[in-house]
N, C-alpha and C positions, 0 to 999 in steps of 0.2 A: 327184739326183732323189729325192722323197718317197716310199716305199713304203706301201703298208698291211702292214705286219710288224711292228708290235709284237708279238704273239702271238706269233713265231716268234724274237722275239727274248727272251724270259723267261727269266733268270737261275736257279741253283739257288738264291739266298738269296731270289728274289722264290716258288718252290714252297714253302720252306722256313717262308716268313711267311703263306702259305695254308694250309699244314696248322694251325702252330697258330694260327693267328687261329679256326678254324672245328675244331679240339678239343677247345675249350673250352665247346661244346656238345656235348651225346651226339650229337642227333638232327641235327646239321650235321656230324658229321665226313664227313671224306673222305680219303683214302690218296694218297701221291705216286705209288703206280701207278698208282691211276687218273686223276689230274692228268697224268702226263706220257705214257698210252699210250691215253688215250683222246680227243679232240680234241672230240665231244660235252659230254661230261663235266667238259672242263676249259671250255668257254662258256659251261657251266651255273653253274659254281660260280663264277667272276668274276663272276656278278650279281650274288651273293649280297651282300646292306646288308654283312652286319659285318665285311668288305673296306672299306667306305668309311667306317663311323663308325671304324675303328683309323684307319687314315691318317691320314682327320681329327683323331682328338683324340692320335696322336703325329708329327705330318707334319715334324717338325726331329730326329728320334732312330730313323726306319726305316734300316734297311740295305736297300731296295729299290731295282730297277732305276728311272730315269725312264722306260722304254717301260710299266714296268708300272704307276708311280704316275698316269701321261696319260693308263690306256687305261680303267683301274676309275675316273677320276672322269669322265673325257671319258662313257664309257660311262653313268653317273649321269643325267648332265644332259640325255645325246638320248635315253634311254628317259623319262625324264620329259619328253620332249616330244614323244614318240609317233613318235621315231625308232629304228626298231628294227632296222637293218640294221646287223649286226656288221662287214663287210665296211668299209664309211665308217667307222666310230667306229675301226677300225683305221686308214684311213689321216688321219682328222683327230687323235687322238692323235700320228701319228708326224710329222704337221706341228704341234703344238704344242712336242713335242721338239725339233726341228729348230731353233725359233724363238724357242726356251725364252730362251737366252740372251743376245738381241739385246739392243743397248744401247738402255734406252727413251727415253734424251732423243733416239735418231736417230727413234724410230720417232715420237714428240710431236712434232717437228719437224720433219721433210723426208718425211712421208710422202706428203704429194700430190706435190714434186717428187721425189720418190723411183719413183712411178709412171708419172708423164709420162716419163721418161726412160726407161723401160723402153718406154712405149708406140712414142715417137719410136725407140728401137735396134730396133724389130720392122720398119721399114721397111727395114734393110741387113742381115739375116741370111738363114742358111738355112732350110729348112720344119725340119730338125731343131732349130736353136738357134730358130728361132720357137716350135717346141713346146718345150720347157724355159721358155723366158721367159714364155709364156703359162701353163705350169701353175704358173709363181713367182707371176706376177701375180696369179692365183686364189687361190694359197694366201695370199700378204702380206695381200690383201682381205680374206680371211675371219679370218686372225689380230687385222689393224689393226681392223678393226670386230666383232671376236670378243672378243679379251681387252681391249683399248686402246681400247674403245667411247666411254667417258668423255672421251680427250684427244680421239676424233676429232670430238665434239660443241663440246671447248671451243674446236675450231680454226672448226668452222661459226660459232659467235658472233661471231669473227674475220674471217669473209669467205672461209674456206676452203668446200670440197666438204662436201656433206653427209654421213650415212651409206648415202643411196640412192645417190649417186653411186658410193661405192665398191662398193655391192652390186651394181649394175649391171656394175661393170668385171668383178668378181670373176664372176658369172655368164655375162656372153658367154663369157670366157676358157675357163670351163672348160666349155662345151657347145663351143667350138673345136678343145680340144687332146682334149675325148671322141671327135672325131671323126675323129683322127689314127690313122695306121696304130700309133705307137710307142704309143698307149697300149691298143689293142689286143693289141699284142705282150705288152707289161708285165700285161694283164690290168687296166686301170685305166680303160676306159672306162666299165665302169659305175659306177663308184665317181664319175667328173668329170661323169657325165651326172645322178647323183643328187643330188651339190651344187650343177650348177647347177640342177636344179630344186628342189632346198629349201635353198636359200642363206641365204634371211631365218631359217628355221627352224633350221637350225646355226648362225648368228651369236646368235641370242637364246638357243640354247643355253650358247653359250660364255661369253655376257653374265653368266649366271647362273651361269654355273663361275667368271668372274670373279670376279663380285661376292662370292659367299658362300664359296666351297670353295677358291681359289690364296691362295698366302700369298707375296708378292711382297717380298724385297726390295730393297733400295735400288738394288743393280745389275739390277732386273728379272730376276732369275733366281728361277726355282719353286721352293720348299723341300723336297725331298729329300735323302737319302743318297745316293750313289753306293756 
């Protein structure tokens, strides 16, 4: 199951690459005491641009975490879209990780029977395996028509599901499983209730992380260091 924890999962080489990215200004520095003991402070300074122009122009030679390269671009793209709830941008980062790795010719090609058959297995489980597979479903939606927006257009010319078709899957689901006690428990209901009411607006998000900022390749995996 998808948390919003990237934040909490922050490497010492990703504090490491914060300090000096932002040393090399007087009037930007900041201390790893205060990065690591102050939780203000440290959500302040992950906004900060020159976190994202370094990635950018060395995104094949960082030694950073993938929770922390997803969460400083992810976070990019939805404050530039006037999403500014840190909460979501943690857990749509830690669904881009998750998903980072999929093989893309599966996701170019079985991705509408990929969800139909999720949809048909929701009729034989339990309300708990119904919530998991519904909050999969939401997430694949917003990935496939996040990152992968391109193949799901070239499959529409095909005869396949548009992108409203999957924006629509992707939002019931997740105003479903917001309304689930387990995501309540996990603290995730507001997070499934906010994508689905800005679904379209995080998918054109991602479009735009797509398109300009992911360096994709040939196995569809993101360009980072581990």
């Amino acid at each position: 199951m998808i948390r919003a924890n990237c934040r909490e999962r922050f490497t010492a080489a990703d504090f490491d690459f914060i300090v000096r990215t932002l040393a090399r200004s007087p009037n930007d520095r900041v201390s790893l005491v205060d990065l690591l003991s102050d939780a203000e402070t440290r959500d302040s300074v992950l906004d900060h641009p020159r976190l994202v122009e370094v990635i950018l122009s060395n995104a094949t030679h960082l030694h950073i975490s993938s929770q922390f390269y997803f969460y400083v671009l992810a976070r990019q793209v939805l404050r530039q879209a006037s999403i500014n709830d840190r909460k979501l941008c943690d857990y749509v980062a830690s669904l881009l990780e998750a998903f980072s790795r999929a093989n893309q010719q599966k996701i170019d090609n079985h991705a509408h029977e990929y969800i139909s058959d999720m949809l048909i297995a929701l009729q034989r489980v339990t309300p708990e395996q119904a919530f998991l597979l519904r909050a999969h479903i939401g997430n694949y939606s917003l990935f496939l028509t996040g990152i992968f927006h391109e193949s799901a257009q070239r499959r529409r010319e095909r005869g396949g599901p548009d992108l409203k078709f999957y924006e629509q899957i992707g939002r019931t689901n997740y105003h479903l499983v917001a309304e689930h006690e387990t995501a309540k428990r996990c603290e995730l209901d507001d997070v499934f209730e906010n994508l689905a009411e800005q679904f379209r607006g995080v998918r054109l998000a991602l479009n735009e992380l797509a398109d300009r900022l992911l360096n994709l390749d040939d196995d569809a995996r993101l360009a980072f260091s581990l």
